[in-house]
Biopython code that builds the backbone (N, CA, C, O; Angstrom):
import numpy as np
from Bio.PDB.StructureBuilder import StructureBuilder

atoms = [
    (1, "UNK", "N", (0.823, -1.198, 0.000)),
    (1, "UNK", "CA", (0.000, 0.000, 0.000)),
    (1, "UNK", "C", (0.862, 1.256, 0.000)),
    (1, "UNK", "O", (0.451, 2.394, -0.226)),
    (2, "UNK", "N", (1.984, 0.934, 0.254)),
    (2, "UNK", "CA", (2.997, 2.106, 0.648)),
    (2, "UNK", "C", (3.560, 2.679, -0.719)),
    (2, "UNK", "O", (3.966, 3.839, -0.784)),
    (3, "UNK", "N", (3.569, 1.718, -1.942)),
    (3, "UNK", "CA", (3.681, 1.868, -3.037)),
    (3, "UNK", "C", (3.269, 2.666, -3.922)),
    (3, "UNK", "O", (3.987, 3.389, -4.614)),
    (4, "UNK", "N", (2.032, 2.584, -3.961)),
    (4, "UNK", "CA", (0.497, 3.137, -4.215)),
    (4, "UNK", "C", (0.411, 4.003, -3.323)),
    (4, "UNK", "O", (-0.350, 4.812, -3.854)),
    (5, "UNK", "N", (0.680, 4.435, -2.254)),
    (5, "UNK", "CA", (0.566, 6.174, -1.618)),
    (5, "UNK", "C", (1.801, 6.521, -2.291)),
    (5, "UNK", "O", (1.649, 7.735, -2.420)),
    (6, "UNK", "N", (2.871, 6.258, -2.780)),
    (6, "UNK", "CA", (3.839, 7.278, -3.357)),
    (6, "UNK", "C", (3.841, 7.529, -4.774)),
    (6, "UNK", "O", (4.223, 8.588, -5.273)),
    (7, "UNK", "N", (3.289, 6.269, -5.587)),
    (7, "UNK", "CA", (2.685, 6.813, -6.734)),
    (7, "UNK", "C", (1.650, 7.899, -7.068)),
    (7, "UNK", "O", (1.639, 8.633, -8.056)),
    (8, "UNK", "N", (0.655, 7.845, -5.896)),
    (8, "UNK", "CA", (-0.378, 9.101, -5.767)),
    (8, "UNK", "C", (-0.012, 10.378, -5.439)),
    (8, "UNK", "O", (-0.612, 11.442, -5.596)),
    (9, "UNK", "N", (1.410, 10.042, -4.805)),
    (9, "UNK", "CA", (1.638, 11.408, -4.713)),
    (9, "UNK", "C", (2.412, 12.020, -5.635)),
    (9, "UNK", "O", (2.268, 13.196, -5.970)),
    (10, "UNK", "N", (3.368, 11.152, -6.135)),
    (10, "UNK", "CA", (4.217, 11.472, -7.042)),
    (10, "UNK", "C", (3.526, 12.250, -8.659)),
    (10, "UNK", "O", (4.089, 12.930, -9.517)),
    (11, "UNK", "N", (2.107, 11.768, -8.535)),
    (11, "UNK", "CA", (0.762, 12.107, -9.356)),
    (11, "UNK", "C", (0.361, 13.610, -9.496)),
    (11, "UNK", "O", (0.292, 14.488, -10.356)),
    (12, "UNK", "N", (0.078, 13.356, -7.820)),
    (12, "UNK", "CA", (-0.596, 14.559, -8.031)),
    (12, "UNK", "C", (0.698, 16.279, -7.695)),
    (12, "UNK", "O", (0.290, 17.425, -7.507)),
    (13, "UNK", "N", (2.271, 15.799, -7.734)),
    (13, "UNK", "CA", (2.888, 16.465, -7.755)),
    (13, "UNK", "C", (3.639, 17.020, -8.894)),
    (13, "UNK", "O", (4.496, 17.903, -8.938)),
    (14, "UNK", "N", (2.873, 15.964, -10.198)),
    (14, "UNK", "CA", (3.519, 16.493, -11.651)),
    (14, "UNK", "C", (2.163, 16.486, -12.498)),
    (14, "UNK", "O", (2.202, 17.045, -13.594)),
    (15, "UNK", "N", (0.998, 15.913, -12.089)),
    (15, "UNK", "CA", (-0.195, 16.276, -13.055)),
    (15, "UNK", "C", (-0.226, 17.066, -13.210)),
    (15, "UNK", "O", (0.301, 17.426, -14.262)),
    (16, "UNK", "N", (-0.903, 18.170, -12.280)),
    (16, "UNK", "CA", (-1.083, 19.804, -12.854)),
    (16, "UNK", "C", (-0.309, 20.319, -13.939)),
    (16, "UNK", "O", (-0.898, 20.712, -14.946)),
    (17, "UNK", "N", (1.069, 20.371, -13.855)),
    (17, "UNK", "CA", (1.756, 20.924, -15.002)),
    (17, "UNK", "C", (1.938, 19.870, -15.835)),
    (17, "UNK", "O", (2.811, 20.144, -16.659)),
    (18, "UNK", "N", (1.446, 18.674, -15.989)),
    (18, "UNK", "CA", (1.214, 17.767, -17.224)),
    (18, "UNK", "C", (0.160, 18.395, -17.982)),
    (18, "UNK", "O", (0.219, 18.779, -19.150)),
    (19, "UNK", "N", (-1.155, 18.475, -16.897)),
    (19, "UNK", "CA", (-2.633, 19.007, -17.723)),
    (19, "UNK", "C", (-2.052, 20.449, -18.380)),
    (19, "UNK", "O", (-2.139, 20.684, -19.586)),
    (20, "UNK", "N", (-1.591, 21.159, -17.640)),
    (20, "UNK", "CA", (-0.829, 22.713, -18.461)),
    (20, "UNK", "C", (-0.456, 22.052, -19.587)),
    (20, "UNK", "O", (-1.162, 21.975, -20.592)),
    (21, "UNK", "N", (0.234, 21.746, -19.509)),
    (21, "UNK", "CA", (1.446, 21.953, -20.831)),
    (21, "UNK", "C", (0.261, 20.918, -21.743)),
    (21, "UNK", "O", (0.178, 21.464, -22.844)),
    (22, "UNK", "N", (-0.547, 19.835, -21.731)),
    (22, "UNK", "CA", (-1.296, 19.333, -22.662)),
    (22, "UNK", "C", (-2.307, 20.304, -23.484)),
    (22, "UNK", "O", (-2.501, 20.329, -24.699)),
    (23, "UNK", "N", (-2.982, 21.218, -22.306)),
    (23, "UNK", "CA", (-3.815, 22.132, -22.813)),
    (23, "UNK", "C", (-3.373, 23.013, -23.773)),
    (23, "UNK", "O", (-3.907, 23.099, -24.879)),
    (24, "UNK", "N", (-2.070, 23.926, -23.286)),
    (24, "UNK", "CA", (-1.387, 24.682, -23.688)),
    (24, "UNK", "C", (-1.096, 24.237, -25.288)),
    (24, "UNK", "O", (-1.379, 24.949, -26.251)),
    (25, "UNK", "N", (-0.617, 23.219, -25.345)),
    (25, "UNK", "CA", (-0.267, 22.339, -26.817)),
    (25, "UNK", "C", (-1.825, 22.083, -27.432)),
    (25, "UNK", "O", (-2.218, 22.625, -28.465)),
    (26, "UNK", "N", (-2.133, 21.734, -27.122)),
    (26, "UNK", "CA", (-4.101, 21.808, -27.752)),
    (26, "UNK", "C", (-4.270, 23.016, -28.419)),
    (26, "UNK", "O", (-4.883, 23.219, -29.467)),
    (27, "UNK", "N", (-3.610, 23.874, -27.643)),
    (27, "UNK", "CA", (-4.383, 25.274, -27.827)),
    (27, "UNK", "C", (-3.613, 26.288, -29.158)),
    (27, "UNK", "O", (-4.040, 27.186, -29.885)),
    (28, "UNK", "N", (-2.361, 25.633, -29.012)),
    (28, "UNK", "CA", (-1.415, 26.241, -29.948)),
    (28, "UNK", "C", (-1.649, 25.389, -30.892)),
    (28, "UNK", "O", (-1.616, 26.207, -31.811)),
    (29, "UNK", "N", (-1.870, 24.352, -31.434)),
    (29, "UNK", "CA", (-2.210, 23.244, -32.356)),
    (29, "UNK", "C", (-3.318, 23.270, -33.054)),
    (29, "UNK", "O", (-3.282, 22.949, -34.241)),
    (30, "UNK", "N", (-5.197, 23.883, -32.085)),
    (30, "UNK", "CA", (-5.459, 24.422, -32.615)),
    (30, "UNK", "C", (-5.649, 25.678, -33.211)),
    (30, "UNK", "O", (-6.364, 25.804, -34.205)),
    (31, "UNK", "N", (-5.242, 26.332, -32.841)),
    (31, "UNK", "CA", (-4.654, 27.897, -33.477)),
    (31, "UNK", "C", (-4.022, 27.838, -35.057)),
    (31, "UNK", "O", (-4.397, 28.114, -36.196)),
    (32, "UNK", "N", (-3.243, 27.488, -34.617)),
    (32, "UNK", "CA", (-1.854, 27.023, -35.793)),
    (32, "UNK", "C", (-2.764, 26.379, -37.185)),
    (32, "UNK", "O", (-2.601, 26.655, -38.373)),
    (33, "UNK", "N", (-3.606, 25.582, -36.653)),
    (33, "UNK", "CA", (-4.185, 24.847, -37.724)),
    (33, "UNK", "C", (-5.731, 25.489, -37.986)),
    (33, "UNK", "O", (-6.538, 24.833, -38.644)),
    (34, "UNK", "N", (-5.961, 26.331, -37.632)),
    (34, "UNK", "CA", (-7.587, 26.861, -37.696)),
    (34, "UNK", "C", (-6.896, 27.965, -38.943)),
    (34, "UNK", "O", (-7.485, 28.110, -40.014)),
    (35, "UNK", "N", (-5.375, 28.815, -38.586)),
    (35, "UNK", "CA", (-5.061, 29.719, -39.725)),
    (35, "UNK", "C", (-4.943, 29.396, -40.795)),
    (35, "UNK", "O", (-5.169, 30.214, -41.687)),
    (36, "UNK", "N", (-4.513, 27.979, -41.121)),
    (36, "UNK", "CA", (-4.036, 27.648, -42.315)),
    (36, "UNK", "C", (-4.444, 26.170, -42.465)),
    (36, "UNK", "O", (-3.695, 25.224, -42.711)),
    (37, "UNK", "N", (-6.281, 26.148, -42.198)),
    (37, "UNK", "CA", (-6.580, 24.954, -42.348)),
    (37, "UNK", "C", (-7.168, 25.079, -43.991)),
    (37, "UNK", "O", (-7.201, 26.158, -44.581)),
    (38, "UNK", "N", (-7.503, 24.109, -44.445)),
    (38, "UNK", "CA", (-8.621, 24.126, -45.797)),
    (38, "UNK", "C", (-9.498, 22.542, -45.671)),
    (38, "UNK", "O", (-9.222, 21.462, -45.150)),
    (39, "UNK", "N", (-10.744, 23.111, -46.494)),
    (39, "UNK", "CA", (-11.543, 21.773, -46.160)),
    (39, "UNK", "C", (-10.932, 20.301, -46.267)),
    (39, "UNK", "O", (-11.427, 19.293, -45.763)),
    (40, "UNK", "N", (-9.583, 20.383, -47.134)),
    (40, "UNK", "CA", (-9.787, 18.875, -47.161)),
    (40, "UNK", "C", (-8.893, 18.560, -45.857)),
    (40, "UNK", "O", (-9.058, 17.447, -45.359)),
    (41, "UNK", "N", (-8.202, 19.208, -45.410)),
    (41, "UNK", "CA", (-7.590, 19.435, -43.963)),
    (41, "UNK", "C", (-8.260, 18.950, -43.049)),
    (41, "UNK", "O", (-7.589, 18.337, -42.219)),
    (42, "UNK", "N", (-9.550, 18.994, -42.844)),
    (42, "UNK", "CA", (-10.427, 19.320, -41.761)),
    (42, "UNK", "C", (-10.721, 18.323, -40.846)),
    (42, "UNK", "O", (-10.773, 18.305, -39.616)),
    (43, "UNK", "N", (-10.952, 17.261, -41.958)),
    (43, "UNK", "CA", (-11.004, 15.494, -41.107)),
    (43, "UNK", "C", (-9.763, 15.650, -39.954)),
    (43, "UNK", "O", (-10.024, 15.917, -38.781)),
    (44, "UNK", "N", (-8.684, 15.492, -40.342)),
    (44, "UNK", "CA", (-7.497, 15.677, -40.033)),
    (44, "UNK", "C", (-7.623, 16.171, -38.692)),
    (44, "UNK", "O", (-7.623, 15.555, -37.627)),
    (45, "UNK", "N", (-7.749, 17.618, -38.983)),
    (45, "UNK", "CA", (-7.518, 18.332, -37.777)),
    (45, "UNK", "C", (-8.428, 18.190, -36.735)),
    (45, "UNK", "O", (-8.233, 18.510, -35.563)),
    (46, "UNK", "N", (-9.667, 17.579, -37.325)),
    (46, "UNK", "CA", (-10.988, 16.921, -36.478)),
    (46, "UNK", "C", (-10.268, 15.800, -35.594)),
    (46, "UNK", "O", (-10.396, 15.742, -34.372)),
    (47, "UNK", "N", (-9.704, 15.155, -36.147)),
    (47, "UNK", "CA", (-9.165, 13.940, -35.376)),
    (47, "UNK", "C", (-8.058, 14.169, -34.506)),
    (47, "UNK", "O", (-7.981, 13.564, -33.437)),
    (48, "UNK", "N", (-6.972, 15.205, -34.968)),
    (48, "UNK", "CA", (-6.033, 15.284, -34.126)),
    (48, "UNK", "C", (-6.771, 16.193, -32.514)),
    (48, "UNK", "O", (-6.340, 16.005, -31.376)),
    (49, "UNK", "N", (-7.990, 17.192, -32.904)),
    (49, "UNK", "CA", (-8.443, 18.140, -31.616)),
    (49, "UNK", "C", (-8.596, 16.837, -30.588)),
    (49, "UNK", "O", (-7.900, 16.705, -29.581)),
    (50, "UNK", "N", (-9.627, 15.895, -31.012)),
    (50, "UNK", "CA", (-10.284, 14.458, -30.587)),
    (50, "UNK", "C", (-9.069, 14.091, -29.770)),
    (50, "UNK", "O", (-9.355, 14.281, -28.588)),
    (51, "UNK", "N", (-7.869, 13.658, -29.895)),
    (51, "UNK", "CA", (-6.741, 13.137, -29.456)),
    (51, "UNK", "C", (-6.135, 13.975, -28.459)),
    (51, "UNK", "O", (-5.851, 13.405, -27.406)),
    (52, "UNK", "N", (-5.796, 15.562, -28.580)),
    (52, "UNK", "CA", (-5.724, 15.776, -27.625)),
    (52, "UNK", "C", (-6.534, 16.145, -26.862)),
    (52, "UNK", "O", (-5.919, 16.547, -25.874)),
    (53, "UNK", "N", (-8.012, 16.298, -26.663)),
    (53, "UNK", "CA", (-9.233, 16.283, -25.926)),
    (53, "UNK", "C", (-8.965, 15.063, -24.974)),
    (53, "UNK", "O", (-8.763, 15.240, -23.772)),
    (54, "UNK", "N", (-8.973, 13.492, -25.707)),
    (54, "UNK", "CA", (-8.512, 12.806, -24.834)),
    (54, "UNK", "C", (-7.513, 12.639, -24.279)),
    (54, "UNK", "O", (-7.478, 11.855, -23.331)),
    (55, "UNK", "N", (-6.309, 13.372, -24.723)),
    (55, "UNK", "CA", (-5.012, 12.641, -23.526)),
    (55, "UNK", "C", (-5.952, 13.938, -22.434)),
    (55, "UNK", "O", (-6.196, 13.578, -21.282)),
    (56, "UNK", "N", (-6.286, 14.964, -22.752)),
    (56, "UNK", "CA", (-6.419, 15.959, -21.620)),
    (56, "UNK", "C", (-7.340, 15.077, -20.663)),
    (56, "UNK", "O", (-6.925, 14.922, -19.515)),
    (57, "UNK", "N", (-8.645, 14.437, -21.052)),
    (57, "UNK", "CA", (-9.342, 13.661, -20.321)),
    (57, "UNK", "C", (-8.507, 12.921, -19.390)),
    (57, "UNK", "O", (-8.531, 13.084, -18.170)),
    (58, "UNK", "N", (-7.773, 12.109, -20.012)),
    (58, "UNK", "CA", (-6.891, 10.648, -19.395)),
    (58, "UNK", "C", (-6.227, 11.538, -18.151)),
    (58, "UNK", "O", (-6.309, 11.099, -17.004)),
    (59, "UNK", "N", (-5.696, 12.558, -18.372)),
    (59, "UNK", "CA", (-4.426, 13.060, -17.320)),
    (59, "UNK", "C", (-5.347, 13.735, -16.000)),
    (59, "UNK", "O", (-4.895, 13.964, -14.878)),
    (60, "UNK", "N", (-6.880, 14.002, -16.509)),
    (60, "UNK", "CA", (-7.633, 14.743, -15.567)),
    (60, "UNK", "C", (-8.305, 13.229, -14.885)),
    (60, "UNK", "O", (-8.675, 13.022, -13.729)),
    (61, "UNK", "N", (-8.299, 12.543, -15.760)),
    (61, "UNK", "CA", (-8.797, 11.675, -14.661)),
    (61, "UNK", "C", (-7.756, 10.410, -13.522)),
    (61, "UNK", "O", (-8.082, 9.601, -12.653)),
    (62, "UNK", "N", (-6.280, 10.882, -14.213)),
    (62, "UNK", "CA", (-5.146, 10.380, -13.369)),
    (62, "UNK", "C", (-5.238, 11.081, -12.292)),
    (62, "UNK", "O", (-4.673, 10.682, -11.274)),
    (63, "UNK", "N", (-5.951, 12.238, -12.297)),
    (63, "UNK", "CA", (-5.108, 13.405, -11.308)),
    (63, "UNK", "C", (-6.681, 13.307, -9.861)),
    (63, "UNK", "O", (-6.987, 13.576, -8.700)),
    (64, "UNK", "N", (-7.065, 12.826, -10.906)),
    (64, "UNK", "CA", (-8.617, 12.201, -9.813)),
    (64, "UNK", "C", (-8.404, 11.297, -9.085)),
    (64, "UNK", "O", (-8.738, 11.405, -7.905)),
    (65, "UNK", "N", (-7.737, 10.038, -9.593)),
    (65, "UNK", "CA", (-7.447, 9.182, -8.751)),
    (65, "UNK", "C", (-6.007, 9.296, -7.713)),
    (65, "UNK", "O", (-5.769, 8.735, -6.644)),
    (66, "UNK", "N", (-5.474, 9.930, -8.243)),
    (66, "UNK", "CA", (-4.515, 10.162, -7.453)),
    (66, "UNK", "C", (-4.531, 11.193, -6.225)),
    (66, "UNK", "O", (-3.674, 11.520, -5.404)),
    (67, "UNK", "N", (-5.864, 11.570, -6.441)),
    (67, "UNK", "CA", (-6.548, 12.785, -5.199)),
    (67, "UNK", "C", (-7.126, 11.640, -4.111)),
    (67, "UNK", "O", (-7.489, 12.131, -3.042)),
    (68, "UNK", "N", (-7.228, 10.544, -4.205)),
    (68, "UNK", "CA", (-7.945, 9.901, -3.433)),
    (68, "UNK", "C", (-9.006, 8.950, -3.994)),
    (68, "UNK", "O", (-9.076, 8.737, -5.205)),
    (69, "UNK", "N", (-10.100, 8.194, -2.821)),
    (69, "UNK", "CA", (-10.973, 7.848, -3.655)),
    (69, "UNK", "C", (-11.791, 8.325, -3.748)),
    (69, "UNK", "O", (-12.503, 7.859, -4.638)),
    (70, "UNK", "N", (-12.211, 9.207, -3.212)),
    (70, "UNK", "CA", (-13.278, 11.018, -2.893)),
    (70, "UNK", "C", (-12.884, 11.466, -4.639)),
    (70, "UNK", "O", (-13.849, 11.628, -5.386)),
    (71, "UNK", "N", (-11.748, 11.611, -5.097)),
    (71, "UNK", "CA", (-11.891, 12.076, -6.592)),
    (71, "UNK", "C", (-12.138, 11.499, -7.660)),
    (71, "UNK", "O", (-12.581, 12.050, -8.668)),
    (72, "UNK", "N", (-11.659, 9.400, -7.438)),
    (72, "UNK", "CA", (-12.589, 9.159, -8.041)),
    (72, "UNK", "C", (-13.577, 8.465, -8.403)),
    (72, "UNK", "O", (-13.981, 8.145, -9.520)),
    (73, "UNK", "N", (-14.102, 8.159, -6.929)),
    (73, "UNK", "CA", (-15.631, 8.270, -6.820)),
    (73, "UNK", "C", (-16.405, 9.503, -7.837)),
    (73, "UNK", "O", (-17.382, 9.287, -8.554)),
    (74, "UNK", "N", (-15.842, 10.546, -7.717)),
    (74, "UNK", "CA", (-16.660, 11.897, -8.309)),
    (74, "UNK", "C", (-17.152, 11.783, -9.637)),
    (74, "UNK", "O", (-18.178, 12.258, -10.124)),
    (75, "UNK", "N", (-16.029, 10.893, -10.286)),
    (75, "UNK", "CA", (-16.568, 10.698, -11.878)),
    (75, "UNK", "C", (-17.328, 9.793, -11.754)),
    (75, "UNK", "O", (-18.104, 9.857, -12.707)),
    (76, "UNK", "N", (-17.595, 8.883, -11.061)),
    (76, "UNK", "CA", (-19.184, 7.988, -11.135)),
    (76, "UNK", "C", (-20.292, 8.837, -10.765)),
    (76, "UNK", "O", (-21.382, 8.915, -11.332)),
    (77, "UNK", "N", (-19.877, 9.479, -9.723)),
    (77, "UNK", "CA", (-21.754, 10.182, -8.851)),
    (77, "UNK", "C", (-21.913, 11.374, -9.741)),
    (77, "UNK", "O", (-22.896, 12.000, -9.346)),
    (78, "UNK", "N", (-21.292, 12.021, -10.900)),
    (78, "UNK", "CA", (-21.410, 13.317, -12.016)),
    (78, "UNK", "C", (-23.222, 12.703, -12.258)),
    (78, "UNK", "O", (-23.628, 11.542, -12.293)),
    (79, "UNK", "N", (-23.992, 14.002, -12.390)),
    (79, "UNK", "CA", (-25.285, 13.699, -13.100)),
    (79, "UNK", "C", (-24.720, 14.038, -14.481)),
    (79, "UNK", "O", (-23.747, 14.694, -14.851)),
    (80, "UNK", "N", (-25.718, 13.327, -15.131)),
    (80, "UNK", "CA", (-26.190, 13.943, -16.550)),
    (80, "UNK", "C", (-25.311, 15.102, -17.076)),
    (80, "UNK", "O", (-24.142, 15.199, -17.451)),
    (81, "UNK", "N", (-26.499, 16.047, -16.931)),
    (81, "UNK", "CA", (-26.486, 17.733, -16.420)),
    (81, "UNK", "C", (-25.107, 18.164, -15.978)),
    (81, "UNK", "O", (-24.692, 19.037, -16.740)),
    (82, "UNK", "N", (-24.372, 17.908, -15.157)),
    (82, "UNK", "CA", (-23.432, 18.211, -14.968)),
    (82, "UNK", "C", (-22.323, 17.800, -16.321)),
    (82, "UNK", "O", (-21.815, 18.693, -17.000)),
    (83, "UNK", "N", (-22.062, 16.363, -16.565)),
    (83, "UNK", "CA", (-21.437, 16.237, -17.596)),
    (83, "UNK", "C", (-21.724, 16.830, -18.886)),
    (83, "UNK", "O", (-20.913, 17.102, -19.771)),
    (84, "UNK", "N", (-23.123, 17.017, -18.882)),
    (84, "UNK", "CA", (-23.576, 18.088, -19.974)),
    (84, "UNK", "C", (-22.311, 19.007, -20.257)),
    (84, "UNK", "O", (-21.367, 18.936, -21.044)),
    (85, "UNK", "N", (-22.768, 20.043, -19.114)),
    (85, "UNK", "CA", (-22.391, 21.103, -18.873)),
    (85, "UNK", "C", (-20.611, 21.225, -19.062)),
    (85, "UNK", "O", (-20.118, 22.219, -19.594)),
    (86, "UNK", "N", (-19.895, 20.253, -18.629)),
    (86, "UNK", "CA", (-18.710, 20.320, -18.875)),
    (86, "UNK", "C", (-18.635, 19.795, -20.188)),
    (86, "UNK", "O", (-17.454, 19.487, -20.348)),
    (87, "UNK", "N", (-19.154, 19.584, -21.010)),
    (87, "UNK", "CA", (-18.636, 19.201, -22.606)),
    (87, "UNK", "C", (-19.159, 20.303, -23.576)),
    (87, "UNK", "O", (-18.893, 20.437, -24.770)),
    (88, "UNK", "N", (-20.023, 21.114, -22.726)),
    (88, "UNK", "CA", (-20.334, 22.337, -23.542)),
    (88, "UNK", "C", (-19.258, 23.012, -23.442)),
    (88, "UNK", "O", (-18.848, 23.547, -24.472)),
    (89, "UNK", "N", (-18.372, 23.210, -21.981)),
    (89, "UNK", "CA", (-17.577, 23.755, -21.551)),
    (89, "UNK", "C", (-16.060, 23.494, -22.376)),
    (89, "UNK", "O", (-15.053, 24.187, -22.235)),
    (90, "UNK", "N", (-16.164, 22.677, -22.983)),
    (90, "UNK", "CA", (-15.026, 21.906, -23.800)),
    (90, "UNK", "C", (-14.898, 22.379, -24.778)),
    (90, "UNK", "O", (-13.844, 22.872, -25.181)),
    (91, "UNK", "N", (-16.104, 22.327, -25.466)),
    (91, "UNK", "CA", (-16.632, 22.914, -26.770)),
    (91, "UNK", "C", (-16.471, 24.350, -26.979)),
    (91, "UNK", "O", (-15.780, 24.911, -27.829)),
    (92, "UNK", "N", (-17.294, 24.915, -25.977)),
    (92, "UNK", "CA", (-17.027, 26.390, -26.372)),
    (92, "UNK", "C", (-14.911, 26.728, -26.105)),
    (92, "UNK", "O", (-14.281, 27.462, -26.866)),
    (93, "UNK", "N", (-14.443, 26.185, -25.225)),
    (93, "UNK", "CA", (-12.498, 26.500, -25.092)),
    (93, "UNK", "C", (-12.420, 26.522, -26.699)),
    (93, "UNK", "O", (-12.181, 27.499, -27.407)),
    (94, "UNK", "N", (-12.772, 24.738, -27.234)),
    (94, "UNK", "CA", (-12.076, 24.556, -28.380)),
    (94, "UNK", "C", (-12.564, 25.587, -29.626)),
    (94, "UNK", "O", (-11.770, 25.802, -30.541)),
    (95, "UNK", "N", (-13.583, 26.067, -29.627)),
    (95, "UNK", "CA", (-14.197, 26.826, -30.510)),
    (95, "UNK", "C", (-13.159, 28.254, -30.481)),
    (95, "UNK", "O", (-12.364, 28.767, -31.269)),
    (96, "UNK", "N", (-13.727, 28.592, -28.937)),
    (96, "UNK", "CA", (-12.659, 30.074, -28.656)),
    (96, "UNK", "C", (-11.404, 29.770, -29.645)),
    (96, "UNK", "O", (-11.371, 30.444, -30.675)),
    (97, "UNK", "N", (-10.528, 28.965, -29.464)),
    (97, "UNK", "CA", (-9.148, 28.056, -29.258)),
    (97, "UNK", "C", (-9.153, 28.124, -30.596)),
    (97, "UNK", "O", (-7.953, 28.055, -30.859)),
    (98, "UNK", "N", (-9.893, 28.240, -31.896)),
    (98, "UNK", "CA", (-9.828, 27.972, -33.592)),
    (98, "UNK", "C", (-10.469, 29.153, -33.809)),
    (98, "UNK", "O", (-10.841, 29.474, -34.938)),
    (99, "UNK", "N", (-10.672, 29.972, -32.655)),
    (99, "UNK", "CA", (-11.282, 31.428, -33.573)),
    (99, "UNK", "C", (-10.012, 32.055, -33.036)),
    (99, "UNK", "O", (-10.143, 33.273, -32.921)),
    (100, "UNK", "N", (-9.278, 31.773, -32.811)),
    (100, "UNK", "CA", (-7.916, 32.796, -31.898)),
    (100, "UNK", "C", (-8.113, 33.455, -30.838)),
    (100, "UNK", "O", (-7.328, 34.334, -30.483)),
    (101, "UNK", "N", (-9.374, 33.083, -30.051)),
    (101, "UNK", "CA", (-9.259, 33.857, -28.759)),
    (101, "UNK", "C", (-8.442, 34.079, -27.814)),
    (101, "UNK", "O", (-8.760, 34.822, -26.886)),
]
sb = StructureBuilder()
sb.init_structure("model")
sb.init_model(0)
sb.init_chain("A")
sb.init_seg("    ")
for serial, (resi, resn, name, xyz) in enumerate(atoms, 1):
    if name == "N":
        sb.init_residue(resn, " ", resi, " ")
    sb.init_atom(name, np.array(xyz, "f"), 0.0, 1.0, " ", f" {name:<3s}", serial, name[0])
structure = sb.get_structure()
C-alpha cells in the first residue's frame, strides 16, 4: 500500500503541469491549424483536436485518482447535467481556441 501512496503522490505532484502543458499544446495546435486549415484538412484536424481532448481527459482523470478515492468516486456520482455542462464547456475553449481567442 505504501507503493500506491507514493505513486499518488508522485501524481498529483507532476499532473497539474502535465494538464498545463497538454492544454497549452491543444491550444497552440489548434490555433496554428484553424489559420491555415482548408476543407480537405479538416477530417485531419478533427481527429487530431479528438486526441488531444482525450489525452487531456486521461491526465484529468489520473489526477482524480490520485486525489484519493473522494476524486474518483466523483466521476461515477457526475449527473447527466453536470457532464452536460462540462462538454459544452469543452466545446465552447475549443471553438474560442480555432477562432484565436
Amino acid at each position: 500500500m505504501e507503493e500506491l501512496d507514493t505513486v499518488r503522490a508522485e501524481f498529483l505532484q507532476s499532473l497539474p503541469g502535465d494538464i498545463n502543458r497538454a492544454r497549452n499544446a491543444y491550444r497552440r495546435m489548434a490555433q496554428a491549424a484553424a489559420l491555415k486549415m482548408d476543407a480537405k484538412s479538416f477530417a485531419a484536424h478533427q481527429t487530431a483536436c479528438k486526441a488531444g481532448l482525450s489525452h487531456l481527459e486521461g491526465l484529468i482523470k489520473l489526477l482524480r485518482w490520485a486525489s484519493g478515492p473522494d476524486g474518483a468516486e466523483s466521476d461515477k456520482a457526475k449527473s447527466p447535467a453536470m457532464e452536460g455542462a462540462e462538454i459544452r464547456k469543452l466545446i465552447a475553449e475549443a471553438r474560442g481556441a480555432l477562432a484565436g481567442s
